[in-house]
N, C-alpha and C positions, 0 to 999 in steps of 0.2 A: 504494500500500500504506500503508495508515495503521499510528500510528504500535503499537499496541497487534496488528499482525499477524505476532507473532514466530516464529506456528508457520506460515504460512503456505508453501504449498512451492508454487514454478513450473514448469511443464513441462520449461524448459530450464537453469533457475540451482537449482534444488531447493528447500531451507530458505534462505529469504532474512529476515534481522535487517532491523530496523524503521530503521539508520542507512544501509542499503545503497542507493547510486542507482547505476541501469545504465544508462551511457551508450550512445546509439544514437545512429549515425553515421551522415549520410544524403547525402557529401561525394559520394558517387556518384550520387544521385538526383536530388534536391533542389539539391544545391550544381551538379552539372554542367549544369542548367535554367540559369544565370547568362548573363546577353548577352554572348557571345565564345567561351564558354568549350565545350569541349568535348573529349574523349578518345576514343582509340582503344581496341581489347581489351587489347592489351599494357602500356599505362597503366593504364587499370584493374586491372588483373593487380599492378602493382606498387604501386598507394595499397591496394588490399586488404591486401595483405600487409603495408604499413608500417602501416593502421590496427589488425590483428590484434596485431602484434608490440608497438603502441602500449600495449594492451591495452580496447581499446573492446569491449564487451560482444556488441554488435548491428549488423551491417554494413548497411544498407539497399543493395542492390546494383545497383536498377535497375527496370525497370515490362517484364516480359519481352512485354505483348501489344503494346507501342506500336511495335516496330519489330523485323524479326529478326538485327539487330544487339543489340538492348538484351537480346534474348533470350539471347542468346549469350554476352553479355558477366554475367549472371548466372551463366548455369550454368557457365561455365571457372570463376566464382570460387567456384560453390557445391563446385566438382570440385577444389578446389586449393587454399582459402584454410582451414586447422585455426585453431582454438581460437576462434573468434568463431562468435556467432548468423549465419547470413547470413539475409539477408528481402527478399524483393519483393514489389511493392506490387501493387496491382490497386483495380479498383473494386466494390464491394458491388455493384451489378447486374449487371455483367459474368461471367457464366458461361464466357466466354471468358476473360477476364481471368484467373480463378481459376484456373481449368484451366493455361492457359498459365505461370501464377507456380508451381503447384503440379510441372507439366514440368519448367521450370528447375532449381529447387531441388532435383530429386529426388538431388545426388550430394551433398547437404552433409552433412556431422556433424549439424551441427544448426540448423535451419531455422524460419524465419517466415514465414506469409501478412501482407500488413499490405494490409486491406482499407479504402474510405474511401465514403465519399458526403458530400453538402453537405447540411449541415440548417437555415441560419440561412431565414427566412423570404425575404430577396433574391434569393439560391443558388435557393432552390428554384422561385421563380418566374419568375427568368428565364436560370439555368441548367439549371436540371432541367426546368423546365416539369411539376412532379408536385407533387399534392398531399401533405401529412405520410402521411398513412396509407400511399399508396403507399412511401414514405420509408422507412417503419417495416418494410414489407413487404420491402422490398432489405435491407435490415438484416438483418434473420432468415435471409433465404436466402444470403444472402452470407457471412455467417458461419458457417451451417451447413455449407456447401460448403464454406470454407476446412479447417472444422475435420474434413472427412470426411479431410483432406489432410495432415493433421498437428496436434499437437497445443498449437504454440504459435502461436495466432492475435489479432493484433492488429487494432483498428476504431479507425478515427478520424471524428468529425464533423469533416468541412473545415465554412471559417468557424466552428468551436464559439462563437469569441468572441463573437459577435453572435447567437447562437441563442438563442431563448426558455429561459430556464431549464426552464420544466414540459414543454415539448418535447424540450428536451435531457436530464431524465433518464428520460425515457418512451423513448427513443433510445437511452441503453447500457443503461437495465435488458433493454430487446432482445437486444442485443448481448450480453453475462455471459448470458443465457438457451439463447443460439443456441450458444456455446461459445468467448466474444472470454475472453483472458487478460491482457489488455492493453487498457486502454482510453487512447487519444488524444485530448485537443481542442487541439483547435490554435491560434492566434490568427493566423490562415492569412494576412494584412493588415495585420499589426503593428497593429491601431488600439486592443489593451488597454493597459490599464498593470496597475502590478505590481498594487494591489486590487485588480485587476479578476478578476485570475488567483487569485491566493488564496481569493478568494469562490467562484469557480466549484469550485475542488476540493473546499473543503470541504462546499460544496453536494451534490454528488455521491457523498460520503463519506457524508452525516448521511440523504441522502437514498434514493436508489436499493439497491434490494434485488440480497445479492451483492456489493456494493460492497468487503466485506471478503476478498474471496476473488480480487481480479484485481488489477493494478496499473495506477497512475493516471499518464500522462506528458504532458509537456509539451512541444509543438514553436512556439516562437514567433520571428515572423519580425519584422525589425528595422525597419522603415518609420518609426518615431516613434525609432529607438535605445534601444527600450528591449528588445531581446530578452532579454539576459543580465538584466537587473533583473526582469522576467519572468517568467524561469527560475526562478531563486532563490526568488520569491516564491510561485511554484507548490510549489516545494517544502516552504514554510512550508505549503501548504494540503492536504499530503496525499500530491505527486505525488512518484513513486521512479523514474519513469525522466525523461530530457531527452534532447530530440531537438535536433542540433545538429551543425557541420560546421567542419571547420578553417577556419581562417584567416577563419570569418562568411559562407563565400561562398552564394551560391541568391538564387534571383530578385530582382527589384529592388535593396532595398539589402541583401539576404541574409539569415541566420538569426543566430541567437545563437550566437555563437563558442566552440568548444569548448573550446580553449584557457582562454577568460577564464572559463567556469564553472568547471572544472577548477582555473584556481590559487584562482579565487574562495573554494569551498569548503575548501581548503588553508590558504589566508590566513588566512583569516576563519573558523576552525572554531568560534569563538567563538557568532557568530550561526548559523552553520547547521554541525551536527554532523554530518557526513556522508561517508561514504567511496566511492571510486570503486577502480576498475582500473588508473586511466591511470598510466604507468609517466610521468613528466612532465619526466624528463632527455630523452624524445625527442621533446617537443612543438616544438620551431624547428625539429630535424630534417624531421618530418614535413609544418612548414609550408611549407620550404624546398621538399621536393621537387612537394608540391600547385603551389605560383608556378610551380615549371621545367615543370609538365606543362601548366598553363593559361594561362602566358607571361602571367600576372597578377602583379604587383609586390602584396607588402606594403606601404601606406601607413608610412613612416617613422617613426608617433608613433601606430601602430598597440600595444594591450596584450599585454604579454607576448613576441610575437612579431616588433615592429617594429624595425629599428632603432638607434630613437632611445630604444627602454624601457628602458635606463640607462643611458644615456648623460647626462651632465651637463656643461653648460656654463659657469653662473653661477660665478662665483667661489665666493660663500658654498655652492652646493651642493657643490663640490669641494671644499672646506677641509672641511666635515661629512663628505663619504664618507670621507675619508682620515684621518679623525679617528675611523671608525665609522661603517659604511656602511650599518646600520639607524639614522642620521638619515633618509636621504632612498631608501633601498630598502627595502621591505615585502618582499622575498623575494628570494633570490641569485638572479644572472644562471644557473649552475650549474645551479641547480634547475629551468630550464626549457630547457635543453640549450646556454644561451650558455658560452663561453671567453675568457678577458680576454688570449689569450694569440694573439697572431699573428706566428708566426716566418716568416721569407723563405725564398724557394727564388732560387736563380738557374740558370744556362746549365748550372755545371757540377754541378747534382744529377744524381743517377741513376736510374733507375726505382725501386731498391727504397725510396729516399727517398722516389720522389713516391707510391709506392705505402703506404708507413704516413704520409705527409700527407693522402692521400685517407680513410685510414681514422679519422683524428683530424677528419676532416671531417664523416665520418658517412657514407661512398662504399663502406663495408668489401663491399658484396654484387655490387660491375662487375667482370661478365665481361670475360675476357680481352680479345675483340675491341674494345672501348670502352675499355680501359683501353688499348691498343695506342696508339689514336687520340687519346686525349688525352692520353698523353705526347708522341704525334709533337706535337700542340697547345702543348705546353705549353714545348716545347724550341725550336718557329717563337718561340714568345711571348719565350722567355728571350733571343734572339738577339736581341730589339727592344728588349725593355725593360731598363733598368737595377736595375729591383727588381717582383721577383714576388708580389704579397700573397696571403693565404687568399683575399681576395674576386676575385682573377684566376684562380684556379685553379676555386674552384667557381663561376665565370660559366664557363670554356671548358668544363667535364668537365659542367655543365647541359644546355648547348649541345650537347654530344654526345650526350647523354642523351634529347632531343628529338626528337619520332616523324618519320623519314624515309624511313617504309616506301618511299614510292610518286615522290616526287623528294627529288634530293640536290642540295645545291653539288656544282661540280667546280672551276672555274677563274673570273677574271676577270683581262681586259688594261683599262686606261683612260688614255685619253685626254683632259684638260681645259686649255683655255687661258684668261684671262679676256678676256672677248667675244665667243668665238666657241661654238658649242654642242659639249657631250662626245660623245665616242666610247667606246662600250662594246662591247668584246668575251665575249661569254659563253659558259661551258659547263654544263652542269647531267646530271644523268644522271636518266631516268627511264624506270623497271621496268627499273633496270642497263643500261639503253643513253645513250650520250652522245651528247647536241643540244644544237646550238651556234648561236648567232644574234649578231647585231649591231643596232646603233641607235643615234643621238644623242638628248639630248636638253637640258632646261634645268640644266643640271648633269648633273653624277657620278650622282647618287642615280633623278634622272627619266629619265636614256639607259642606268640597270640596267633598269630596271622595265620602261621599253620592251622591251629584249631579251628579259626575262622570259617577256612576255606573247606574243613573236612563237615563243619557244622552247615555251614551253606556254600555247599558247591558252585564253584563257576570260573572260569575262564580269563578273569581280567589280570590284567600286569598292573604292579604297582610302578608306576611312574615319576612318584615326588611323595618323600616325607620327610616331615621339617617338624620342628619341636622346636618351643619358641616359650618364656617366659609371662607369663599374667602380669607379675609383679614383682620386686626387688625380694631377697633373701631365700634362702633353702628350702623354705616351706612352699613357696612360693606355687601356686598352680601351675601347670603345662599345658600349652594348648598345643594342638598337634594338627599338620594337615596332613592331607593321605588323597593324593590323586591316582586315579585309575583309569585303565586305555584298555578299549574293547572293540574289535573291529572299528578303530581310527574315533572311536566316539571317546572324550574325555571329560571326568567329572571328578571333582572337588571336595571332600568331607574334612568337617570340624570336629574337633571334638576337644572338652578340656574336663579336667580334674586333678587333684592334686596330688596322684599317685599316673606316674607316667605312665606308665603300660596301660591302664586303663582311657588314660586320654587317649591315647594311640587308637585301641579297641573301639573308642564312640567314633573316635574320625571315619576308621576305615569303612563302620557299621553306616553311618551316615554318607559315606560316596557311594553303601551298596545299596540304600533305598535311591539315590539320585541316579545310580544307575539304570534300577527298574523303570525308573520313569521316560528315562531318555532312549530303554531299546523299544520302546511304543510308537517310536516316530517317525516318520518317512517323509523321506523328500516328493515335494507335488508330482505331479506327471509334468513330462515335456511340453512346452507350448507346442499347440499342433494347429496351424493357419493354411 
């Protein structure tokens, strides 16, 4: 939406001001595409609802023809998640596609088709195998079709960035024809930089007929690190929406982080004058709980949400915070949902304690039964350790939080001497029935894993395991991750407690529910024109 389109009204935002950008989250689509990473419905279910309440505009929810799992997993959210756009995606030739997204969607408030094809000339010749005109031709009908579907319909050229300019606006003035409200390009390969990005929208602005009557956004993915500068820069050229995903995550090295746009434009309203939704006291929150569901760590010196983002070590930067903490902070901890405040729990707190700690946590929505269980958690933990921090309480109450629909821990006995090989005893329950195995192996950790595998049989390789500290001192928790690789498919388990081997045990247990989930899934069929 350029900037002189005051009167301009959208299907589903209405009158939209020329400073308005609408963030569109695609932390389900796009971001769950990541190697490891993957959710169940119930997961789903609950970043829907924490990206709503965040206040994100546009949910992208999922691609419902690619699997009937993904299908599913739209429509409970299009059935259950208020106040956000929800959208799924399909492909501009796909009549199936359309159809299928259009199915899903049918229980939402308010709804998107976001339809795509590839147009750079590479794409098309040796992913499409189709000449432009044909190109031109899915484009038209793909959006016509969306739009028979509902009235706010989004098109994206994949690769935009590398597409011939005069191809690229003969390509959305299609699209604005057929009945898109929204036009995407993408820099699907991160290989623009920020001119690159500015050129192109204002090109499509000065250019393409209709231009003033749809909105222009930007999904740029971070390959060079440049998504978020990208961003930014698309929006100096026109674009009013950004496409983008907590914590950065989606393929390779992910997309532009929502987070960092978000305080970007807050910070810095100076350069870019622009207002969003995002409610931005709940951005850690919500990043917090994305890591607990993809058992993916925030990089420590990660923006905004890592954290080392204000943390200060130097001498000189602590004499200046404590002097005036806009010497070396551009924006309070506060203002993106940190707390400088972390009080103890010990053996003899009580529930109703641990229960307004969980809520000062950001936990205020855990059902009874999970809060049962991580108090019993929380009171094993008190009896071991001598000091309970906030970060032991949200590693164990994560940990519970973590999908074990289809197997659970139950028990473990061990045995280890040095030189001789351990002995593990295991229990595990699974579809609520409990199996129990034994095995030795080269250590504590390689005679669990054994038993694992003899308790629930299967095939995958361990590919990454890391042990990693909760908190300073001996006693200290373990939180452990455990990747696993099955037929090229990789998934992700947490797992923490304060006796190692059993952290080990929940991780690997927790990558083997993520796995069940992800051999459900299939790639769509071929497009067939």
């Amino acid at each position: 939406m350029s900037a002189d389109q005051s009167s301009f009204n959208h299907p589903s935002f209405g009158r939209m001001t020329p400073d308005r950008v609408i963030i569109f989250d695609t932390t389900l689509r796009d971001g769950e595409q990541s190697p490891g990473f993957s959710m169940n419905l119930a997961e789903k279910l609950r970043m829907a609802e924490a990206l709503a309440t965040l206040g994100v505009d546009v949910i992208e929810a999922g691609f419902p023809v690619a699997s009937k799992g993904d299908f599913e997993s739209v429509n409970e959210i299009a059935r259950h998640t208020k106040g956000a756009v929800i959208c799924a995606l399909a492909r501009s030739g796909g009549a199936k596609d359309i159809a299928a997204a259009g199915e899903a969607l049918a229980p939402a408030e308010r709804k998107r088709i976001h339809n795509f094809i590839s147009t750079s000339p590479l794409h098309m010749k040796y992913k499409l195998r189709m000449e432009p005109e044909t190109v031109l031709d899915l484009i038209t009908s793909g959006n016509t079709a969306a739009r028979n579907l509902t009235d706010d319909v989004e098109w994206s050229a994949e690769d935009g960035s590398r597409t011939d300019p005069d191809f690229l606006c003969r390509c959305v003035e299609a699209a604005i024809k057929a009945g898109a409200t929204t036009i995407n390009v993408p820099d699907t390969v991160g290989y623009a930089t920020p001119e690159d990005m500015e050129k192109i929208f204002s090109m499509l602005r000065e250019r393409v007929p209709g231009a003033d009557q749809v909105i222009f956004s930007a999904h740029n993915h971070n390959d060079l690190g440049l998504g978020v500068a990208n961003t930014l820069a698309s929006l100096r050229g026109g674009a009013r929406q950004v496409e983008c995903t907590i914590n950065g995550i989606g393929e390779r090295a992910g997309n532009a982080a929502l987070e960092e746009i978000v305080m970007a434009l807050r910070t810095r309203h100076d350069q870019y004058p622009f207002n969003t939704g995002i409610q931005t006291t709940d951005l850690l929150k919500v990043s917090r709980m994305l890591a607990t569901i993809t058992s993916f760590d925030v990089q420590p010196n990660k923006a905004i949400v890592g954290r080392n983002a204000f943390a200060h070590e130097s001498g000189i930067h602590q004499d200046g915070v404590l002097k005036n903490a806009a010497t070396y902070e551009i924006m309070t901890p506060e203002s993106v949902g940190w707390s400088r405040s972390s009080l103890v729990m010990g053996k003899h707190s009580g529930r109703a304690a641990f229960r307004d700690k969980l809520k000062a946590l950001g936990y205020a929505d855990m059902d009874d039964a999970r809060l049962n269980e991580a108090f019993s958690r929380f009171k094993d933990l008190a009896d071991r350790k001598k000091v309970v921090y906030d970060d032991d309480i949200v590693a164990l109450v994560d940990d519970e939080a973590r999908d074990h629909d289809h197997i659970r821990f139950a028990a473990l006995s061990l045995t280890s001497t040095s030189g001789n090989p351990s002995e593990v005893d295991l229990t595990i329950q699974v579809e609520g029935k409990d199996v129990q195995a034994s095995a030795t192996g080269n250590g504590p950790v390689d005679a669990a894993f054994n038993a694992l595998r003899q308790a629930f049989p299967h095939e995958a390789r361990l590919a990454l395991f890391s042990v990693g500290a909760v908190t300073e001192g001996t006693d200290a928790q373990a939180r452990t991750t455990v990747r696993l690789e099955e037929d090229g498919k990789l998934v992700d388990g947490q797992g923490a407690d304060a006796d190692t081997v059993v952290s080990a045990v929940r991780a690997y247990v927790h990558a083997l529910n993520k796995l069940l989930v992800k051999r459900a899934r299939t790639a769509p069929e071929a497009l067939a024109v």
